[in-house]
SEKEVO-930461 format. One line per field, with one value per atom (N, C-alpha, C): x, y, z; residue in three letters; atom name. Coordinates in pm, whole numbers, plus 50000, padded with zeros to 5 digits. Each point is the difference from the previous one (the first is absolute). Layout:
X = X_...
Y = Y_...
Z = Z_...
resn = ALA_...
name = CA_...
END
This chain:
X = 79686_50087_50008_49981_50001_50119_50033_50099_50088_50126_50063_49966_49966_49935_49903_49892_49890_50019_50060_50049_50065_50014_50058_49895_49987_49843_49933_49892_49950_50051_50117_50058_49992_50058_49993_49872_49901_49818_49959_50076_49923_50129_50084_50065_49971_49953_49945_49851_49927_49868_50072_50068_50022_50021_50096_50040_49895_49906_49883_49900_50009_49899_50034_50136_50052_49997_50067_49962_49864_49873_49850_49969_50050_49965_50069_50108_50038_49982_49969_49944_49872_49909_49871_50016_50096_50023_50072_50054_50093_49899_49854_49912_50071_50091_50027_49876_49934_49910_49892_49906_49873_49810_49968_49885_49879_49939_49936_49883_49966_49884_50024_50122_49991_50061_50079_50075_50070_49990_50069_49981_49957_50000_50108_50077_50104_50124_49980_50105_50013_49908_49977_50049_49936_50013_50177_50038_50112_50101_49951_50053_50024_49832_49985_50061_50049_50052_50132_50109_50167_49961_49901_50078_49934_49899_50019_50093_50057_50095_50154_50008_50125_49935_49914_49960_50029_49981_49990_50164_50061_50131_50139_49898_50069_49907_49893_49976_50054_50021_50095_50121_50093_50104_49981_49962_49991_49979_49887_50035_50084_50083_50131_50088
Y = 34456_50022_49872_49998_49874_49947_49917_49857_50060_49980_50058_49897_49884_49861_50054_50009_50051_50159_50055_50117_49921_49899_49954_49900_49978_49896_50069_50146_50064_50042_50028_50049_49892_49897_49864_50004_50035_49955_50076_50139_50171_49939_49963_49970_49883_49870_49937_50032_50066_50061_50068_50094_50128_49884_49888_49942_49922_49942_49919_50086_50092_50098_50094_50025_50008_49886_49875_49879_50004_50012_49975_50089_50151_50086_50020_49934_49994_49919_49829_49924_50078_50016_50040_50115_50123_50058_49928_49928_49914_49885_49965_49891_49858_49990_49874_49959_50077_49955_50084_49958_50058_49951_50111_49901_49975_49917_49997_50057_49987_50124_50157_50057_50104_50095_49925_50097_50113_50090_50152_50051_49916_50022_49928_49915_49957_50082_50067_50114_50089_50066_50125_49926_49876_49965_49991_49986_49937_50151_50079_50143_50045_50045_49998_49927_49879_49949_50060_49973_50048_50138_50115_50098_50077_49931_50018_49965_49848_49944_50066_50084_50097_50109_50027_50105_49973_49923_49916_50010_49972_49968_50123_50126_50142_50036_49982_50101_49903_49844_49956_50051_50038_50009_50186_50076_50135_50016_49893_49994_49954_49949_49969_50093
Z = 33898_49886_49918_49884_49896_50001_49982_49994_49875_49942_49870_49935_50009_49928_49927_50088_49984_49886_49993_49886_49870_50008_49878_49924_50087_49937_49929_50094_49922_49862_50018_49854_49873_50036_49931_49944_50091_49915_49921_50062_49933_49850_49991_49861_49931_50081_49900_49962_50065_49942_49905_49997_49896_49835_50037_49928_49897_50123_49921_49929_50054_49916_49872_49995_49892_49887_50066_49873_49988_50052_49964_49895_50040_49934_49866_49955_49854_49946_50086_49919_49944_50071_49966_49815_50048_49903_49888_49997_49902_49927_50096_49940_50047_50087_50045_50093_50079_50111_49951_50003_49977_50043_50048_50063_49892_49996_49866_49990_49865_49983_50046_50005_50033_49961_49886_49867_50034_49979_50043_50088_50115_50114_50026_50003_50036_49982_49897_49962_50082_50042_50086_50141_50014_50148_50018_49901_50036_49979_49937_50016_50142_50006_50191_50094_49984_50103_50005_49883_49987_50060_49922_50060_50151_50071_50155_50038_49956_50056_50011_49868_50024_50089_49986_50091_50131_50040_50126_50033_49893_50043_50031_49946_50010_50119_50048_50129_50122_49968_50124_50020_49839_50037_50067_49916_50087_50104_50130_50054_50127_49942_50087_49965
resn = UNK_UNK_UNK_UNK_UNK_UNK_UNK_UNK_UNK_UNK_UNK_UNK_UNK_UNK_UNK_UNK_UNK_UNK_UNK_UNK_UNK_UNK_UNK_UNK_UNK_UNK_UNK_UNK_UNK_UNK_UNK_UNK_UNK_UNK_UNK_UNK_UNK_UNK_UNK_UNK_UNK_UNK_UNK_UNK_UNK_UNK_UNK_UNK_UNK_UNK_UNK_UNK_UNK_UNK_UNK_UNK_UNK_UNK_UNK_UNK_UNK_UNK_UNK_UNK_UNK_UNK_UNK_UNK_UNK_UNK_UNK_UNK_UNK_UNK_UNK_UNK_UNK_UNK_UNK_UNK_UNK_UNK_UNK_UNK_UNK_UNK_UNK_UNK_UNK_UNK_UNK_UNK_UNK_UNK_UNK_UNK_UNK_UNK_UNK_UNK_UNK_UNK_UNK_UNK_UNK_UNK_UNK_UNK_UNK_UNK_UNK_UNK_UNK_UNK_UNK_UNK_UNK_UNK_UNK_UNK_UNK_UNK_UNK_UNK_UNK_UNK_UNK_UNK_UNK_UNK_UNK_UNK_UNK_UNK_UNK_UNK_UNK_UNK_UNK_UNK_UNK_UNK_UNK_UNK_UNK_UNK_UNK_UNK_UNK_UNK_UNK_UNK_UNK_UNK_UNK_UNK_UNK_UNK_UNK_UNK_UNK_UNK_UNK_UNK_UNK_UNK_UNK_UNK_UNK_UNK_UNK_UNK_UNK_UNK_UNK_UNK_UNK_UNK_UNK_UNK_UNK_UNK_UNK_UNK_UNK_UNK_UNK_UNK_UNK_UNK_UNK_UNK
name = N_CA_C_N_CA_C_N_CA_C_N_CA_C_N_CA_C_N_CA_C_N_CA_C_N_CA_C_N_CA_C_N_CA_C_N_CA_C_N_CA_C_N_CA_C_N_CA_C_N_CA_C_N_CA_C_N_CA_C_N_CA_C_N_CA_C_N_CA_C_N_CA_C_N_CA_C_N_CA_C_N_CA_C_N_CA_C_N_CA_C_N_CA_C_N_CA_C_N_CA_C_N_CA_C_N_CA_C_N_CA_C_N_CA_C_N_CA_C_N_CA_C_N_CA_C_N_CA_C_N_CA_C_N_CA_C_N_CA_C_N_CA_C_N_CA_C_N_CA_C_N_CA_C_N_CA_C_N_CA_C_N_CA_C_N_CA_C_N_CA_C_N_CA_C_N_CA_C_N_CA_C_N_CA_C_N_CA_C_N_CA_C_N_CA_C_N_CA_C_N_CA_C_N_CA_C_N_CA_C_N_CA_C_N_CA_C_N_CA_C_N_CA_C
END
């Protein structure tokens, strides 16, 4: 049986991932971060990232 430590940690990482990948993904859409040479691809990329990332963040919560 896992440690309740160990349940909070995980959570801590699974939210600062959620967190960092949200800031990547609007810099990218906003043009703060961008990789070069790759123009409107940064747009899209940075689309794709926010919305797995909500995605991500509704099938964790469903399931709990």
């Amino acid at each position: 049986m896992p440690k309740k430590g160990g349940q909070v940690l995980q959570f801590v990482a699974w939210l600062t991932g959620v967190i960092v990948s949200l800031a990547v993904g609007l810099a990218l859409i906003d043009g703060t971060l961008a990789v070069p040479y790759l123009g409107i691809v940064n747009l899209i990329a940075g689309y794709v990232v926010v919305i797995t990332t909500v995605l991500s963040v509704i099938l964790a919560i469903l399931k709990v």
